[in-house]
C-alpha positions as a printed NumPy array, in Angstrom:
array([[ -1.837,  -9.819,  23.221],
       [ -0.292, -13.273,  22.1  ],
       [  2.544, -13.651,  19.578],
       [  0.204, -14.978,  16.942],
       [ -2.353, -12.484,  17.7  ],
       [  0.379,  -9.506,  17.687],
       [  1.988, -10.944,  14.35 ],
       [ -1.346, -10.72 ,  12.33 ],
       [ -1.977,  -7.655,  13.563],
       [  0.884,  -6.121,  12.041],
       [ -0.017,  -7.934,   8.851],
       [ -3.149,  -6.696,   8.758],
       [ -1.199,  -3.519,   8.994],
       [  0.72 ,  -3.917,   5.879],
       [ -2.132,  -5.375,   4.206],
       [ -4.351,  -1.694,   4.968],
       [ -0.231,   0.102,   4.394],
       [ -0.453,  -1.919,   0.947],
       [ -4.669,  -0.943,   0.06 ],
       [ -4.351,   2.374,   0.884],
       [ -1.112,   2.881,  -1.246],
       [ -2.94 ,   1.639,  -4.315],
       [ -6.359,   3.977,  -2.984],
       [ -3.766,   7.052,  -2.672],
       [ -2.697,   6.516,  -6.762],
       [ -5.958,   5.79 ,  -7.57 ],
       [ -7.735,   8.878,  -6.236],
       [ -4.43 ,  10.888,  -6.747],
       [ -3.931,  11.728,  -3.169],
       [ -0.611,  11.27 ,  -1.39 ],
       [ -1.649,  12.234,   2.177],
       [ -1.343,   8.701,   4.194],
       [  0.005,   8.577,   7.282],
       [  1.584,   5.101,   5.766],
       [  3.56 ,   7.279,   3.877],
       [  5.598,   8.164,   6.983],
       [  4.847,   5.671,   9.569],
       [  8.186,   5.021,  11.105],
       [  8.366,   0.852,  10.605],
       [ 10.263,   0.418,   7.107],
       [  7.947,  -2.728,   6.642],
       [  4.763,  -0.709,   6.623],
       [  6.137,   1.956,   4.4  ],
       [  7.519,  -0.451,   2.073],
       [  3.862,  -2.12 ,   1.979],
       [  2.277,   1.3  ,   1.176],
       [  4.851,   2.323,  -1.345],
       [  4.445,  -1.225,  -3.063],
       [  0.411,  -0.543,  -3.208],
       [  1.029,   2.712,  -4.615],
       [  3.24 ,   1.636,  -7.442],
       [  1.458,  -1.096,  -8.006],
       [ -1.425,   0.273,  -8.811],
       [  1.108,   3.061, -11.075],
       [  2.208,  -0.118, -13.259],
       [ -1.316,  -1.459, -13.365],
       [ -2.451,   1.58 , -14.922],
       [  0.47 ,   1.96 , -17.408],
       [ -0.418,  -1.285, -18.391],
       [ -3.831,  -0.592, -18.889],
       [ -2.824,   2.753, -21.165],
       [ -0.508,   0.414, -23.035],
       [ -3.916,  -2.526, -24.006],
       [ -5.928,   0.48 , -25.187],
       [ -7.346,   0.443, -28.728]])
């Protein structure tokens, strides 16, 4: 694997880390392996798609009629 190719594959990484995160709060599950994959980055990506998707909601509670 090249640099470039290795470098956007561990985007795409965080990218999946960060949909699955906001999948997990949307379906109420917390059992991604993101959740404890041992590279702070991807973590941090999951965690962000999680909350996220937690403020998006709040804010969607908060525009209701």
């Amino acid at each position: 694997m090249t640099g470039k190719a290795t470098l956007e594959a561990y985007e795409q990484m965080l990218a999946n880390a960060y949909d699955v995160g906001r999948a997990d709060y949307l379906t109420g599950t917390r059992h991604s392996w993101y959740e404890f994959h041992p590279e702070l980055d991807v973590r941090q990506a999951y965690l962000r798609g999680y909350n996220d998707a937690k403020a998006c909601g709040r804010r969607h509670e908060l525009t209701k009629p």
